[in-house]
TIDOPA-581557 format. One record per residue (C-alpha): residue number from 0; x, y, z. Coordinates in steps of 0.5 Angstrom, whole numbers. Example, Ala and Ser with C-alpha at 12.3 -4.5 7.8 and 13.67 -1.06 7.14 Angstrom:
# TIDOPA-581557
ATOM    nr       u       v       w
ATOM     0      25      -9      16
ATOM     1      27      -2      14
***
This chain:
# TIDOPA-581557
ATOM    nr       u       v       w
ATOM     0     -49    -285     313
ATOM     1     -56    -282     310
ATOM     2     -57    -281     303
ATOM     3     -54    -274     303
ATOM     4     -47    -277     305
ATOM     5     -48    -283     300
ATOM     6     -50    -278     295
ATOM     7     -44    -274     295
ATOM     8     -40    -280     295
ATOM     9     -42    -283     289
ATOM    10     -42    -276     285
ATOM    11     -34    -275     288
ATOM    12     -32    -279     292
ATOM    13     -32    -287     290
ATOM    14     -32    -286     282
ATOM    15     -26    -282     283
ATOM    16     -22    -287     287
ATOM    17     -16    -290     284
ATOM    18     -12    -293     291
ATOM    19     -13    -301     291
ATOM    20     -18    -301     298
ATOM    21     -22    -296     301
ATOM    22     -23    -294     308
ATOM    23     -30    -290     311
ATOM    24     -32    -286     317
ATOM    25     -37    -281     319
ATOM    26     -35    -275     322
ATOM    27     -38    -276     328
ATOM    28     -34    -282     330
ATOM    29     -27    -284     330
ATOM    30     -21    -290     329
ATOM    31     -19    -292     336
ATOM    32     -13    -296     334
ATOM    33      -7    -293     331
ATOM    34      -6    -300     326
ATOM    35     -13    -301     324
ATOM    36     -11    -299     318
ATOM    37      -5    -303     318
ATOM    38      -8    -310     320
ATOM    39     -14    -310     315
ATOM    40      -9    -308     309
ATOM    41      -5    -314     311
ATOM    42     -11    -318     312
ATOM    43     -13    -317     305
ATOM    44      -7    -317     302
ATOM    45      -7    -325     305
ATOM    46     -14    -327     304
ATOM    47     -15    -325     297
ATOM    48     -22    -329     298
ATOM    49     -25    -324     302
ATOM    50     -28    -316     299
ATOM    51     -26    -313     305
ATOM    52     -26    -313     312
ATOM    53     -29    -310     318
ATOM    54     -28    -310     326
ATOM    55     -32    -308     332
ATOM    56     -33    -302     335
ATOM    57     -35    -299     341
ATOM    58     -42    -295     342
ATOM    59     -40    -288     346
ATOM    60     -46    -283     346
ATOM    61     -44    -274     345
ATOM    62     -40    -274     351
ATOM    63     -36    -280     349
ATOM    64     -38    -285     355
ATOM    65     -40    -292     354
ATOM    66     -47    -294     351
ATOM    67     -49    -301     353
ATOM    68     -51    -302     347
ATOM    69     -52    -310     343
ATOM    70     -51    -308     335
ATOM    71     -54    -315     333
ATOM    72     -55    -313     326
ATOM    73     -47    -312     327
ATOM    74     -45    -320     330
ATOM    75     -43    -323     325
ATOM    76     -41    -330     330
ATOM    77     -39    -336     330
ATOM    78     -36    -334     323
ATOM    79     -34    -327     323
ATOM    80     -36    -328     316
ATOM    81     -41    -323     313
ATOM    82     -44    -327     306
ATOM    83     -49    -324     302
ATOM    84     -54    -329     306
ATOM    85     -52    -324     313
ATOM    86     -55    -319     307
ATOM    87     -61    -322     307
ATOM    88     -62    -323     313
ATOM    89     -62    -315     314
ATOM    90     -55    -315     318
ATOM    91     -49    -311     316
ATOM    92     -42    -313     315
ATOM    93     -40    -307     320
ATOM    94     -41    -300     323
ATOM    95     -39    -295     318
ATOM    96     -33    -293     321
ATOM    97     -29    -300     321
ATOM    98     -31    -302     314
ATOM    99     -25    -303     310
ATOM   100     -26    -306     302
ATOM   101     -22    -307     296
ATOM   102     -24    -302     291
ATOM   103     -30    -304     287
ATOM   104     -31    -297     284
ATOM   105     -26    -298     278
ATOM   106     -31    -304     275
ATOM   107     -37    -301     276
ATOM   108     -40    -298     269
ATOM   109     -44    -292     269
ATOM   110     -50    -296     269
ATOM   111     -49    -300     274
ATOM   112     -47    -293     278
ATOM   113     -53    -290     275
ATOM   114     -58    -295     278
ATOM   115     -54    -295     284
ATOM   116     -55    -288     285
ATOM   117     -63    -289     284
ATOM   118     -64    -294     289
ATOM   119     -68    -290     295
ATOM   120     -65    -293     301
ATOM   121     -60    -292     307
ATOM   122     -53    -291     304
ATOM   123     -51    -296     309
ATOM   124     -56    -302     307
ATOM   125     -53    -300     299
ATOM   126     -46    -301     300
ATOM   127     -47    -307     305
ATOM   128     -52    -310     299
ATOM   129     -46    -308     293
ATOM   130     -40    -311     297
ATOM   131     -43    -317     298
ATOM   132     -46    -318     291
ATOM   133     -38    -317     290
ATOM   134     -36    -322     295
ATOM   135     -35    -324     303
ATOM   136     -32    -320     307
ATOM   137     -29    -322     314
ATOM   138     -30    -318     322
ATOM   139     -23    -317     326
ATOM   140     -26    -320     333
ATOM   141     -22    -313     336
ATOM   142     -25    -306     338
ATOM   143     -21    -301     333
ATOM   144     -27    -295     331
ATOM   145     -32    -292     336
ATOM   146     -39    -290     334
ATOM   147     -42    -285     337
ATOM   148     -50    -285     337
ATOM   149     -53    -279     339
ATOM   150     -60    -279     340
ATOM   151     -62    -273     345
ATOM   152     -61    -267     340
ATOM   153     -57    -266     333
ATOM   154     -58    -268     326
ATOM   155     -56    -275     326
ATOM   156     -60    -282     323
ATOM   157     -61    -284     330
ATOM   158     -64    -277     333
ATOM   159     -68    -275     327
ATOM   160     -71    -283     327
ATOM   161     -72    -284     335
ATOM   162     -78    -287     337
ATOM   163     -80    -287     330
ATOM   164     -84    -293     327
ATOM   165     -79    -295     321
ATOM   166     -83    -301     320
ATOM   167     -85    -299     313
ATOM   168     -79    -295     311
ATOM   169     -75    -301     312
ATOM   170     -81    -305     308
ATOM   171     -80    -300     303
ATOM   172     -72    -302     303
ATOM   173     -72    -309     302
ATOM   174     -77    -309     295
ATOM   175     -72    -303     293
ATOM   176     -66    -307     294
ATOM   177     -68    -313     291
ATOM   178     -70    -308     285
ATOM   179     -63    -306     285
ATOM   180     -61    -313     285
ATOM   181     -65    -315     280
ATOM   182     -63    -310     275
ATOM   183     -56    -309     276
ATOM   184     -53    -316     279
ATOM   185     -58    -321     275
ATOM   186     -59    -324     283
ATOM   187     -66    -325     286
ATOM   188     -65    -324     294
ATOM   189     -69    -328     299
ATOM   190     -72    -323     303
ATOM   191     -78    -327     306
ATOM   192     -76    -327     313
ATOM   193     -74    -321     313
ATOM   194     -81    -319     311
ATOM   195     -85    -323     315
ATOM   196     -80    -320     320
ATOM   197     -81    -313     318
ATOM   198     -90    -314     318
ATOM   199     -90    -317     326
ATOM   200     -86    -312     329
ATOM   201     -91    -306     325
ATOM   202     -97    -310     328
ATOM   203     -93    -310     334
ATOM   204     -92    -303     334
ATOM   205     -99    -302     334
ATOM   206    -102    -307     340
ATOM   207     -96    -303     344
ATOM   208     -98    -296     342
ATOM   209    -105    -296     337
ATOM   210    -105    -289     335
ATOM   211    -107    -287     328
ATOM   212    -100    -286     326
ATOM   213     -98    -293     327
ATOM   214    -105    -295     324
ATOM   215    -103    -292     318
ATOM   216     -96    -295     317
ATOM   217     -99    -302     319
ATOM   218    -104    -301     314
ATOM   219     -99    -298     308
ATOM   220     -95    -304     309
ATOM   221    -101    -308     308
ATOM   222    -103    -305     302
ATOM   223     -95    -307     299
ATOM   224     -94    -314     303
ATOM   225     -90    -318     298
ATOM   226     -92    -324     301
ATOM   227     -98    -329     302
ATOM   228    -104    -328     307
ATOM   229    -102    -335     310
ATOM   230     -95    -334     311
ATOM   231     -97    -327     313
ATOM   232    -101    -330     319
ATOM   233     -98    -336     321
ATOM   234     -91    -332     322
ATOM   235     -95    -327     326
ATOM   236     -98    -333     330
ATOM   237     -92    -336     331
ATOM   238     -89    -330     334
ATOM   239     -94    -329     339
ATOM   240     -95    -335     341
ATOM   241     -88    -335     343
ATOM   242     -87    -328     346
ATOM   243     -88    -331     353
ATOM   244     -82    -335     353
ATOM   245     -78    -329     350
ATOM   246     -79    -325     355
ATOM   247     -77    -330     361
ATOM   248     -71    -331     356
ATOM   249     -70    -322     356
ATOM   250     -73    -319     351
ATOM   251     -75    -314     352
ATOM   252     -80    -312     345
ATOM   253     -86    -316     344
***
């Protein structure tokens, strides 16, 4: 989902919506299980505590074979449980295609829908950061959606993004959702460790691949680094330091 898909949505879609739950998909991907719909309306129908429902999904690629690919910003365990907490960790709740949610449109005034619309970030992060200001929402241990991630050609996020240094945009993100959250819902986020997360990977960037772009995105993100220099410093050395044990341990970045 980009900014022009939830664009549209919210001009037509969302406020239009009068049914009691609303489903998602992109185009490109697709449901797998012909009750997906049935087991999360149910779901919701006995968990009245939880805003909405999501399900793992399986990563195909253009030509519809497996990726092996971790989504780790969608693994929810042990709990299955996304809360505003997840959120601000930088998780999602689930892949778009699985995401299942009461409607929250039909309370939403036009101020907050306005304010909603004018916060610059991906469509995925803002309708994850405004359901779960709404709520908890659970993840059915099943596959029942496919995901196809397209890197080689085409328009999508993923190929327009490859081997782009987002470190910055994402920086950028998280101050403009704490904004929107601030605004809208009276809620003060705790994007520090996100932050201080987001600021390593960019220097990160640059040691890997010190060219003047990676330079100039270490260096913008500086000028708009929300926390202090100590914090920033200790995180960095923290991370470091302990680069050999998570390599022994498979990963792969430093």
């Amino acid at each position: 989902m980009d900014k022009g898909e939830i664009s549209q949505n919210l001009e037509y879609n969302y406020p239009r919506a009068t049914g009691q739950y609303i489903a998602l998909c992109d185009g490109d991907d697709y449901w797998t299980d012909p009750f997906k719909l049935k087991k999360q309306v149910e779901f919701l129908d006995e968990n009245k505590e939880f805003l909405g429902v999501t399900n793992k999904v399986k990563v195909i690629d253009e030509n519809n074979k497996n990726i092996d690919l971790k989504l780790h910003h969608y693994q929810l365990q042990p709990s299955n449980i996304y809360s505003l907490k997840d959120f601000e960790n930088y998780k999602l709740p689930g892949q778009t295609s699985s995401i299942l949610y009461r409607n929250i449109w039909k309370d939403i005034d036009d101020d907050e829908l306005e304010m909603f619309r004018k916060c610059r970030t991906n469509g995925d992060r803002k309708l994850a950061l405004i359901l779960s200001l709404s709520g908890d929402i659970y993840q059915i241990p099943e596959i029942m959606s496919s995901y196809r991630k397209v890197t080689s050609t085409g328009s999508s996020w993923s190929a327009r993004k490859k081997s782009k240094n987002l470190t910055l945009k994402k920086y950028k993100d998280s101050i403009e959702l704490s904004i929107f959250a601030e605004k809208a819902y009276k809620k003060e986020l705790n994007m520090k460790k996100h932050r201080l997360h987001t600021y390593y990977r960019s220097v990160a960037e640059y040691l890997k691949k010190p060219s003047k772009e990676n330079w100039k995105v270490l260096r913008e993100l500086s000028k708009i680094n929300q926390d202090k220099k100590s914090e920033v410093f200790i995180h960095l050395l923290s991370k470091f330091i302990s680069w050999p044990i998570r390599k022994v341990k498979g990963y792969k970045n430093i």
